[in-house]
C-alpha positions as CSV (number, residue, x, y, z in Angstrom):
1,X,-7.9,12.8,20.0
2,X,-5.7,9.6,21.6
3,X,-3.8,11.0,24.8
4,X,-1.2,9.2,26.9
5,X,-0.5,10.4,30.3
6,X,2.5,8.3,31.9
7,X,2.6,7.9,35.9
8,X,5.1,6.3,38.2
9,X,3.3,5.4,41.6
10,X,1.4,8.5,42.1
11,X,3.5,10.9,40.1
12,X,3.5,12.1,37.0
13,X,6.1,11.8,35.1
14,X,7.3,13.9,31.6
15,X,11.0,12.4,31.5
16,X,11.9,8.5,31.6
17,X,12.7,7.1,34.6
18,X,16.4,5.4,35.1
19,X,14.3,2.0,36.8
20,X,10.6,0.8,38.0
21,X,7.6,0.7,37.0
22,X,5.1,2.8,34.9
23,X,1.5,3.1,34.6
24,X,0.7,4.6,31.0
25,X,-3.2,5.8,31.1
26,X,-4.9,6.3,27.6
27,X,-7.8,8.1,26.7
28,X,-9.7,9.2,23.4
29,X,-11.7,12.8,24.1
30,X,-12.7,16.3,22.2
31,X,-10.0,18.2,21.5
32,X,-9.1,21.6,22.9
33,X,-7.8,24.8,21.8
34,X,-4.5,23.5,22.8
35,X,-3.8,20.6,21.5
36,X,-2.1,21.9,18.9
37,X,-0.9,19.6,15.9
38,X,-2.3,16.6,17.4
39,X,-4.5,14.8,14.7
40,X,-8.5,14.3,15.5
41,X,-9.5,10.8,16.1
42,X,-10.6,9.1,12.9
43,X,-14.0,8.0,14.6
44,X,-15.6,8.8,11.4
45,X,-14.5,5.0,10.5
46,X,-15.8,3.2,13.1
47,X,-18.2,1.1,12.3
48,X,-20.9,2.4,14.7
49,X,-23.6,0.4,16.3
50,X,-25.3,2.5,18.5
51,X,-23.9,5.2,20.7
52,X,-21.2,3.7,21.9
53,X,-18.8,1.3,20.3
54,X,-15.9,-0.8,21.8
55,X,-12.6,-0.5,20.2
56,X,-8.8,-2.6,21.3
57,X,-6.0,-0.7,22.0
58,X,-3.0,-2.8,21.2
59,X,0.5,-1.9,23.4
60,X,3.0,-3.4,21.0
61,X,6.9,-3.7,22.2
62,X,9.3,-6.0,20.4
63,X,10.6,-8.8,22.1
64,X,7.9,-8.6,24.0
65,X,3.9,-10.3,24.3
66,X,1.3,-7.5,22.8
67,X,-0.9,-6.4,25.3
68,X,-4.4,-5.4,24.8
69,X,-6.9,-3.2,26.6
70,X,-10.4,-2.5,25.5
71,X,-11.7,0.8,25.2
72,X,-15.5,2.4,25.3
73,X,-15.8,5.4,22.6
74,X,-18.9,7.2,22.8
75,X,-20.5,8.8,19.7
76,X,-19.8,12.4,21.5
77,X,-17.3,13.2,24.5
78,X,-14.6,10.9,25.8
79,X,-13.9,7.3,25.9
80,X,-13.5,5.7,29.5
81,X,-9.6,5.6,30.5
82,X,-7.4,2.6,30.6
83,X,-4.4,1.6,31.6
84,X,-1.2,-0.1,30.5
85,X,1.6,-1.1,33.2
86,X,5.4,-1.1,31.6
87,X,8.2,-2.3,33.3
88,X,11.2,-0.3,32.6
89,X,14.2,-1.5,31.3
90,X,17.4,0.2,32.7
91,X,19.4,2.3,30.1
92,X,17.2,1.2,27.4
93,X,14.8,2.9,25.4
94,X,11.4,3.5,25.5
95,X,9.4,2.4,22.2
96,X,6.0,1.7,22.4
97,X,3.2,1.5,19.2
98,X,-0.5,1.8,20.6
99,X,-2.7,0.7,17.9
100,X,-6.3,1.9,18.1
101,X,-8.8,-1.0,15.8
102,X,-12.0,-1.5,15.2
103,X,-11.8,-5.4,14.6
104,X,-9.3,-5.8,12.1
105,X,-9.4,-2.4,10.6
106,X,-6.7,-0.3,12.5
107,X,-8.1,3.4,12.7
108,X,-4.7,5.0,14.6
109,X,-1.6,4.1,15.6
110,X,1.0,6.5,17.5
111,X,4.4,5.9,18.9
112,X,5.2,6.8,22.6
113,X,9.2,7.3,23.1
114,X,12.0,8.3,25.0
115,X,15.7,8.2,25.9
116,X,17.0,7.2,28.7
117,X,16.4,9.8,31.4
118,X,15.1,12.0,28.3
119,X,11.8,13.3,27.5
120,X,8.7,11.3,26.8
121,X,6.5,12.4,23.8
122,X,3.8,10.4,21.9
123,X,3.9,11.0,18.3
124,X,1.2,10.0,15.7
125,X,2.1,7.6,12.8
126,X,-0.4,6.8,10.1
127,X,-4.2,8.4,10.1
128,X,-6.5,5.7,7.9
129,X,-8.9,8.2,6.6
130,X,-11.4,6.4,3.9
131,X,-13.3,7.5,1.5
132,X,-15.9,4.7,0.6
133,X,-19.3,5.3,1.6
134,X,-19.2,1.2,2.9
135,X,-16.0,-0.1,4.5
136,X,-15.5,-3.8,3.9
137,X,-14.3,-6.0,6.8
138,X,-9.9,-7.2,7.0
139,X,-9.1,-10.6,7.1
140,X,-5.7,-9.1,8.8
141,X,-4.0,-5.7,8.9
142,X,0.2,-6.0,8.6
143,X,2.1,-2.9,9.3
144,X,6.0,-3.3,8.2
145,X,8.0,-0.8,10.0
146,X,11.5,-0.2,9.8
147,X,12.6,1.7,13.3
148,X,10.6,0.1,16.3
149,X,12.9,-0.7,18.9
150,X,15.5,0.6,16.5
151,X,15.1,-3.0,14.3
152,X,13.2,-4.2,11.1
153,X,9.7,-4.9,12.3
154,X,6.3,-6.1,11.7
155,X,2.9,-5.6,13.2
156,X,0.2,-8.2,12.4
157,X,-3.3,-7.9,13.1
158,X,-6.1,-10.8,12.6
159,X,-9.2,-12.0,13.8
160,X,-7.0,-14.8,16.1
161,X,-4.8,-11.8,18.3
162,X,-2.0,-9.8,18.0
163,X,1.7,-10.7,17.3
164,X,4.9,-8.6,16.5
165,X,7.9,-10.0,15.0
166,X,11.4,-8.9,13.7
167,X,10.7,-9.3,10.0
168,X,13.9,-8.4,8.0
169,X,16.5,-10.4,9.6
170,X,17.4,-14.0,8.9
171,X,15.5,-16.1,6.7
172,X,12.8,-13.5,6.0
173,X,15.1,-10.5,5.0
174,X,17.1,-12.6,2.9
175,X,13.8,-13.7,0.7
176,X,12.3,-10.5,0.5
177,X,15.3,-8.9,-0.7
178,X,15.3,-11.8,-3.5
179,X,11.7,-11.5,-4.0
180,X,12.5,-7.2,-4.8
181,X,15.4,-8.0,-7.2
182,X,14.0,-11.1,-8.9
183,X,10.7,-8.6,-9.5
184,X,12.7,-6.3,-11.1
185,X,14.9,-8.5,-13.5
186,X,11.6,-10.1,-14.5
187,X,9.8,-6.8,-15.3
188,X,12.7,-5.1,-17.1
189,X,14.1,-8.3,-19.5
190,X,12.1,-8.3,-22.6
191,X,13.7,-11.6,-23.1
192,X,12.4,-13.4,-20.3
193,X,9.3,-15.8,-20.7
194,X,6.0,-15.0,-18.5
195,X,6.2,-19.1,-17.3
196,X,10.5,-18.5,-16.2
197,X,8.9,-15.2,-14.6
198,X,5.8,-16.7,-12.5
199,X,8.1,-19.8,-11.8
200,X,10.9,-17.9,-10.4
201,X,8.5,-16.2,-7.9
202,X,6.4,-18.5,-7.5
203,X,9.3,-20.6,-6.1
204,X,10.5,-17.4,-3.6
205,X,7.2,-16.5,-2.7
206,X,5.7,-20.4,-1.8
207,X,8.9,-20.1,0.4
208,X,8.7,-16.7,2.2
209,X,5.5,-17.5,2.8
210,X,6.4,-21.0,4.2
211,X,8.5,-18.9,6.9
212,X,6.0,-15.7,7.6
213,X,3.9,-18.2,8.6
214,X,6.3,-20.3,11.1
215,X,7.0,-16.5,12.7
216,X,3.6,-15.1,12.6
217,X,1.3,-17.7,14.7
218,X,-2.2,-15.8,13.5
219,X,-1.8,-15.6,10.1
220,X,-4.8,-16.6,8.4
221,X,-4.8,-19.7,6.6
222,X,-7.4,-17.5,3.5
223,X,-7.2,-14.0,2.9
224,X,-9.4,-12.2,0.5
225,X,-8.9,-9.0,2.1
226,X,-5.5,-7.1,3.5
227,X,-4.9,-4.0,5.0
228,X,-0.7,-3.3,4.5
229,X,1.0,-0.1,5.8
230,X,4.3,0.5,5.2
231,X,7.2,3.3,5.5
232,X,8.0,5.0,2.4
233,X,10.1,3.0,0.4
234,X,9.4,0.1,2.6
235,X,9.4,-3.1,0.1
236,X,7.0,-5.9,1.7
237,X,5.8,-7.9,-1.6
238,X,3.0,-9.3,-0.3
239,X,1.2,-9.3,-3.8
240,X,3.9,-12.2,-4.1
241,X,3.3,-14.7,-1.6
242,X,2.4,-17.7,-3.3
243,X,0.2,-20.5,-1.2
244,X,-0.2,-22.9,-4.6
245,X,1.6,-26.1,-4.7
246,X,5.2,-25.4,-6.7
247,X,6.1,-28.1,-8.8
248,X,9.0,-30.3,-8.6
249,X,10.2,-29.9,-11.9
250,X,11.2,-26.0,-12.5
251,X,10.6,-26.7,-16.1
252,X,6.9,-27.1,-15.8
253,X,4.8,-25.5,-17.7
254,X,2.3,-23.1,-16.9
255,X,-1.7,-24.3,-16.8
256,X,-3.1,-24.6,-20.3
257,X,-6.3,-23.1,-18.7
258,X,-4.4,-19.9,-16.8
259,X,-5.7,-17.5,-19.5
260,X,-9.4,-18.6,-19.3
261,X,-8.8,-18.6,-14.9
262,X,-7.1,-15.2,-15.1
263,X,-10.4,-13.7,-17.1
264,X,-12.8,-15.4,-14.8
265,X,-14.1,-13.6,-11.4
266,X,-13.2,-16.3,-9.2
267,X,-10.7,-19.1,-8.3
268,X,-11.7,-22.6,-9.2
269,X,-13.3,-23.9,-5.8
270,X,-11.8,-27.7,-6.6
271,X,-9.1,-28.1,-9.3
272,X,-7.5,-31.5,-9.9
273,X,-5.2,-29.6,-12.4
274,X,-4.0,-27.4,-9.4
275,X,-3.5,-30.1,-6.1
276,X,-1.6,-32.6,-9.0
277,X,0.9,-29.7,-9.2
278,X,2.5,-31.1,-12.8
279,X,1.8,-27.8,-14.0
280,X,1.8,-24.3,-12.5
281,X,-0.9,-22.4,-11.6
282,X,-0.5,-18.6,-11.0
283,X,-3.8,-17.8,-9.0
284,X,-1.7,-18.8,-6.5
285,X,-0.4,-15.5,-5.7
286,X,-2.2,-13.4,-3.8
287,X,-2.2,-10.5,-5.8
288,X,-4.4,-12.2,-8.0
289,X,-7.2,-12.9,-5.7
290,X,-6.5,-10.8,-2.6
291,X,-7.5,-7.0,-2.4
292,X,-5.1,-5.2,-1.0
293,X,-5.0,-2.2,0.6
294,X,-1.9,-0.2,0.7
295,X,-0.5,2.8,3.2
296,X,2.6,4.8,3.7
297,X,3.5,7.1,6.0
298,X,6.4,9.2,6.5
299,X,7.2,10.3,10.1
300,X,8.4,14.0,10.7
301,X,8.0,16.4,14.0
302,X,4.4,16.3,14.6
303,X,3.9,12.7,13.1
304,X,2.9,12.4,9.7
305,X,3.6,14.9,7.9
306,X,1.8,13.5,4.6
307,X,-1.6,12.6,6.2
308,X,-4.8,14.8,5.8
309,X,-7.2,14.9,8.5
310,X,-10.0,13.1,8.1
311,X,-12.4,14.2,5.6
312,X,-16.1,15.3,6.1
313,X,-18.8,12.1,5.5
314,X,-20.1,14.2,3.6
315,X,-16.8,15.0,1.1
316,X,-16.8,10.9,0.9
317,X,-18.3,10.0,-2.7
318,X,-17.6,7.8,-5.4
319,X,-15.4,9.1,-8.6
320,X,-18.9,8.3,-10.6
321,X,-17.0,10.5,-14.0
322,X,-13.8,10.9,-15.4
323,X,-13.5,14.2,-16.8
324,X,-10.4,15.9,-18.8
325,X,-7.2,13.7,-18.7
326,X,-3.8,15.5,-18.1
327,X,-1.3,13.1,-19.8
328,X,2.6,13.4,-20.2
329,X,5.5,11.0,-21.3
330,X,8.9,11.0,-22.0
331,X,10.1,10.5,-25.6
332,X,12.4,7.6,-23.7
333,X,8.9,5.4,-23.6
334,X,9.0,5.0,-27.0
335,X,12.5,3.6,-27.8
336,X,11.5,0.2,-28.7
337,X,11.3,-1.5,-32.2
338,X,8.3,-1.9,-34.4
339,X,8.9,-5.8,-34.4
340,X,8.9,-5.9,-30.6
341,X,6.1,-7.7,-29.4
342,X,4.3,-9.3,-26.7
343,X,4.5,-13.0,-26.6
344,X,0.6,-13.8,-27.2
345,X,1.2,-11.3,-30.2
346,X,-0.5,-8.3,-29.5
347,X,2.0,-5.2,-29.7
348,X,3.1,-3.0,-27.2
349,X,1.5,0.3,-26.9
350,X,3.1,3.4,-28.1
351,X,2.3,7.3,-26.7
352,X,-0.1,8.1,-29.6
353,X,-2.2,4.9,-28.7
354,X,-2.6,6.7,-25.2
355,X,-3.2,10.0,-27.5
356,X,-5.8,8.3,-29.5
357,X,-7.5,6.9,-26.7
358,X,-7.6,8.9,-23.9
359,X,-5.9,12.3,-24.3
360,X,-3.5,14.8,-26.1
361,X,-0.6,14.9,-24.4
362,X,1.3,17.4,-23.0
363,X,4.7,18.9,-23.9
364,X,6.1,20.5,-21.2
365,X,6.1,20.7,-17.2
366,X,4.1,24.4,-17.9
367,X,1.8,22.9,-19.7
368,X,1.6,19.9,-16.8
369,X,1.3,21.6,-14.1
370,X,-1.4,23.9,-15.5
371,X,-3.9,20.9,-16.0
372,X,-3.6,19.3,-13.0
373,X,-5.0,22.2,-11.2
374,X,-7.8,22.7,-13.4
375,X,-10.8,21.0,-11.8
376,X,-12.0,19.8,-15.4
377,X,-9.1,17.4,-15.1
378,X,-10.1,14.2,-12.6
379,X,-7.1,12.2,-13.4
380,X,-3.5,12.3,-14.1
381,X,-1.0,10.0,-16.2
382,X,2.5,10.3,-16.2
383,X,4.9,7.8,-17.8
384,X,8.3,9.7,-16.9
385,X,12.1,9.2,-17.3
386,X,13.5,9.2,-14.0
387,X,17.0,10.1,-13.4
388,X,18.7,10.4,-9.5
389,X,16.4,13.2,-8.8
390,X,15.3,14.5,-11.9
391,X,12.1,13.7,-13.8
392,X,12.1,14.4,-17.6
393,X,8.8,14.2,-20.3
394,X,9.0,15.0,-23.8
395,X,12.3,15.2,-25.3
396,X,14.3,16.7,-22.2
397,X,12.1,19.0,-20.0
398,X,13.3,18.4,-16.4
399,X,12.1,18.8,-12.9
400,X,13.7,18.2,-9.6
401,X,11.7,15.6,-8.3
402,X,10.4,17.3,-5.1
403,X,8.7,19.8,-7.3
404,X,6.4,16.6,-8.9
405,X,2.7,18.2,-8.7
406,X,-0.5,16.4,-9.4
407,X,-2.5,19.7,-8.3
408,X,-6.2,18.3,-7.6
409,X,-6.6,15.5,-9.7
410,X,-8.6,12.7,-7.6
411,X,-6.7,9.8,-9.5
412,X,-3.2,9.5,-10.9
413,X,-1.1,7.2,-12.6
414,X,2.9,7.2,-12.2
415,X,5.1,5.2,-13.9
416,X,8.3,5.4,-14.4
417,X,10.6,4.3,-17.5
418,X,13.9,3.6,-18.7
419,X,15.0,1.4,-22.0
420,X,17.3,-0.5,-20.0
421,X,17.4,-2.0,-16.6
422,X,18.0,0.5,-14.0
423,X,16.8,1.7,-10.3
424,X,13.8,3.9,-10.7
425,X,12.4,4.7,-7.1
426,X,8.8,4.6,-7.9
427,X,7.7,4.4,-4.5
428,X,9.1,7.6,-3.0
429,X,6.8,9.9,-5.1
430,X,3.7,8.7,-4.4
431,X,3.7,9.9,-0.6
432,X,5.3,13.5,-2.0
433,X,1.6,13.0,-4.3
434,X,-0.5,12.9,-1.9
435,X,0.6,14.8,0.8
436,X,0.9,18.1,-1.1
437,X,-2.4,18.2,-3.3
438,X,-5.8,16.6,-3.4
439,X,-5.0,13.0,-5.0
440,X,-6.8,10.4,-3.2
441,X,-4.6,7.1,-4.7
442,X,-1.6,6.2,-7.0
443,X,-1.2,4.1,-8.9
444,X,2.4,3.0,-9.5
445,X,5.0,0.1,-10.1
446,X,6.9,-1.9,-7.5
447,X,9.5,-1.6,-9.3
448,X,11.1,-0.3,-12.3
449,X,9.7,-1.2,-15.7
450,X,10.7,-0.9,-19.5
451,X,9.3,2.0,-21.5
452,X,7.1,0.0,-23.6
453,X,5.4,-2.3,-20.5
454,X,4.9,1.6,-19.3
455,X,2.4,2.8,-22.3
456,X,0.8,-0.5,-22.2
457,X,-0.2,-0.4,-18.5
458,X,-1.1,3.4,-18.2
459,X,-3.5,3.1,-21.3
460,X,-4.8,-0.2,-20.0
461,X,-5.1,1.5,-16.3
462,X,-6.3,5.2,-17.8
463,X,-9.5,3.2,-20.2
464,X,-10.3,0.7,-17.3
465,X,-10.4,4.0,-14.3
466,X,-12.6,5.9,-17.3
467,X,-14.9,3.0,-18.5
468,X,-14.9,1.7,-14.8
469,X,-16.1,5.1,-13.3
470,X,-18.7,5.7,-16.0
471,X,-20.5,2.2,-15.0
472,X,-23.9,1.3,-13.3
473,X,-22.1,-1.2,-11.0
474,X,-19.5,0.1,-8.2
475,X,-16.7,-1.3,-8.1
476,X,-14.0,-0.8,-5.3
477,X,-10.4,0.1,-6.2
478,X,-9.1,-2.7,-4.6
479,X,-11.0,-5.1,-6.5
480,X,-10.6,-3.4,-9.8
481,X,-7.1,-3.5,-9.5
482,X,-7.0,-7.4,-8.7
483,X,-9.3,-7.5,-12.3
484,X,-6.9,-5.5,-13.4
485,X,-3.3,-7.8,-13.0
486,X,-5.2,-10.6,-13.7
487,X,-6.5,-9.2,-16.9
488,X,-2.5,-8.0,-18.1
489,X,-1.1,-11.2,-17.2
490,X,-3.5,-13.2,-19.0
491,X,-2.6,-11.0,-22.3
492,X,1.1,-11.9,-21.4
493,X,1.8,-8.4,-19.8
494,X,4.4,-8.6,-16.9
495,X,3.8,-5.2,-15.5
496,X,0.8,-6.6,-14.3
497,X,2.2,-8.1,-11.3
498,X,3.6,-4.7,-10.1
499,X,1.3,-2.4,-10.4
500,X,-0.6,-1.2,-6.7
501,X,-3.0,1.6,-5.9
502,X,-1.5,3.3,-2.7
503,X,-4.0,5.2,-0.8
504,X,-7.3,3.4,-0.2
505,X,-8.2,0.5,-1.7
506,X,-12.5,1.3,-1.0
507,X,-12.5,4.3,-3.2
508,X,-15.5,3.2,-5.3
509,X,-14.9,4.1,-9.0
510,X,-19.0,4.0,-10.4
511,X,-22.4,2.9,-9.4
């Protein structure tokens, strides 16, 4: 387990001081019979090179340069102790973040606070259990939090150092915020085109990108793989940045060869077509080429309160079968015309093509909630009317929303639907998911989407989790999800760009 002990001169000290300095002394060691609702140390993802291994703590303050000590972990017993000086600041606050890494892969992070003159107590914030047998390596970790130092904040990690920024004021928080309603006009107008779509953030995401980069000094000028942790509800669009060339003219079309690049495995190394910029090209985002691994975490007393410990190696295993399905929709999914279809031609999906493919569905919550815990069932779909805090399937069977169970189903799939545009917090439920049953990732939507995108993306996402799980080749959920959006959008399907996994993105589905 991480402990801080915080000293001032000689003394110990358990309540913040009004002035002077503090010496903040960090170890990592066993722990005891009394250490009671602190989390283990995740050493179980350290990439291990003998009997010892060196990790970085990070001290991260805003407003302030991150400083960074480095740490010796042995394979048994405790780590060597270091220290951290902090100069206090009269009547304000205490807020510190020590991040624990390995590299770029950030294994713990905890928060050590207090009031002025009031008590000083570490709490634990995010836990980054995997369940891969092989981690891959992070081009750069970004945590977006939404409290440190009592101010919209973000974290970012990279091979080049440390850096911590305010991230939702100014220039930034005015672009995101555009970037989360102009994803949500975009997925919910049936009338809108996929080029006035991709063009529109395309334009918003070259320029939020444009300014991340003058803030954040190590961002890395490729990525091909992200570690992101947010809050719950947090909205970071990172899938969004766009680091193509926009053209000049927003009436540009979109590459006549975007379908054939979409359904290819990688991005053209040299493309005239792209650097000329007449037309536009949507790899560009880096949803579409960047795997990206996604966490939330929700603080509470003891830290987070959704966060498992750490799972035995020997628990850790691929999801090599896809057993029963447990599937329910709302009747609302299906209000959409016959003649309603997507602009390549192909027509939407309807409940009984998720029937006829996959699984029968079921009518009620009872009947819901009775699969899920059945360990013949290995995944879960639910395309749901939400309401405030009610979630109806079928023709009008409700349940509060903090009573949504997914039992023990490894994998689920939640989208939410309406038949006209309205606010569907999609992001809220995944945490309640996880952190009551045995569901190791979510899939889910960004935003909220029509009914009929809905049943088209949960039986492309239920046939490609089956048919990807039964293969001879593994393939990482990360990745398959990338395959994934690029597959939807090159059959037209807007949905595409919202869909995320939330948990880990190295769960290996196969092999």
């Amino acid at each position: 387990m991480l402990e801080a002990t915080v000293y001032q001169g000689k003394r110990r000290v358990r309540d913040l001081p009004p002035s002077g300095q503090l010496r903040i002394e960090l170890i990592i060691k066993p722990k005891t019979f009394s250490s009671t609702g602190v989390p283990d140390f995740p050493d179980d993802l350290i990439n291990w090179r003998g009997d010892t291994r060196k990790l970085q703590v990070h001290m991260v303050e805003l407003d302030r340069d991150v400083r960074t000590a480095q740490i010796s972990l042995p394979r048994r017993g405790s780590s060597n102790l270091i220290e951290f000086d902090y100069e206090i600041i009269s009547q304000k606050e205490l807020d510190l973040r020590f991040m624990v890494c390995d590299g770029t892969q950030i294994l713990q992070t905890a928060r050590l606070k207090a009031k002025p003159r009031g008590g000083i107590r570490l709490s634990f914030e995010a836990d980054f259990t995997s369940l891969e047998k092989e981690r891959k390596s992070f081009d750069l970790a970004l945590m977006v939090n939404d409290s440190l130092g009592s101010r919209p904040s973000a974290t970012v990690l990279s091979p080049n150092g440390v850096q911590i920024t305010a991230f939702d004021s100014g220039e930034i928080g005015t672009l995101r915020a555009t970037a989360s309603n102009l994803l949500e006009t975009v997925v919910t107008n049936p009338e809108i085109s996929l080029r006035d779509a991709l063009m529109q953030l395309a334009d918003v995401g070259s320029s939020l990108l444009e300014v991340i980069r003058e803030e954040i000094g190590v961002w890395p000028s490729d990525l091909q793989r992200v570690q992101l942790t947010t809050k719950d509800n947090a909205f970071f669009p990172l899938e969004f940045l766009y680091d193509g060339i926009v053209p000049k003219d927003p009436r540009a079309p979109l590459c006549p060869d975007f379908q054939t690049c979409l359904r290819s495995k990688k991005l053209r190394a040299r493309c005239g077509t792209r650097q000329d910029a007449e037309v536009l090209c949507p790899m560009g985002f880096l949803g579409l080429r960047t795997v990206i691994e996604r966490k939330v975490w929700s603080e509470g007393p003891l830290g987070p309160i959704w966060l498992k410990e750490s799972l035995e190696l020997a628990a850790r295993h691929q999801i090599g079968r896809i057993g029963q399905i447990a599937f329910a929709a709302s009747d609302i999914a299906d209000e959409f015309g016959d003649d309603d279809t997507l602009p390549s031609g192909l027509t939407f999906a309807r409940i009984q093509s998720i029937v006829d493919e996959l699984a029968p569905r079921l009518e009620n919550w009872e009947e819901w909630e009775e699969a899920v815990v059945d360990e013949d069932f290995t995944m879960g779909i639910l395309i749901a009317h939400i309401d405030d805090t009610k979630i109806f399937i079928g023709a009008d069977h409700q349940r509060n929303s903090s009573r949504l169970e997914f039992g023990t189903v490894p994998v689920a799939i939640l989208l939410g639907c309406k038949s006209a545009v309205s606010a569907i917090p999609s992001l809220s439920l995944p945490a309640r998911i996880m952190r009551r049953g045995s569901t190791r990732v979510v899939v889910a939507a960004l935003t909220d989407i029509l009914g009929r995108h809905a049943n088209t993306a949960a039986l492309y996402l239920g046939k490609r989790i089956r048919d990807a799980a039964r293969g001879s080749v593994a393939v990482t959920l990360g990745e398959f999800i990338v395959e994934l959006r690029r597959e939807l959008l090159a059959d037209e399907v807007a949905t595409g760009l919202v869909l995320v996994a939330l948990g880990d993105a190295d769960i290996v589905l196969g092999g």
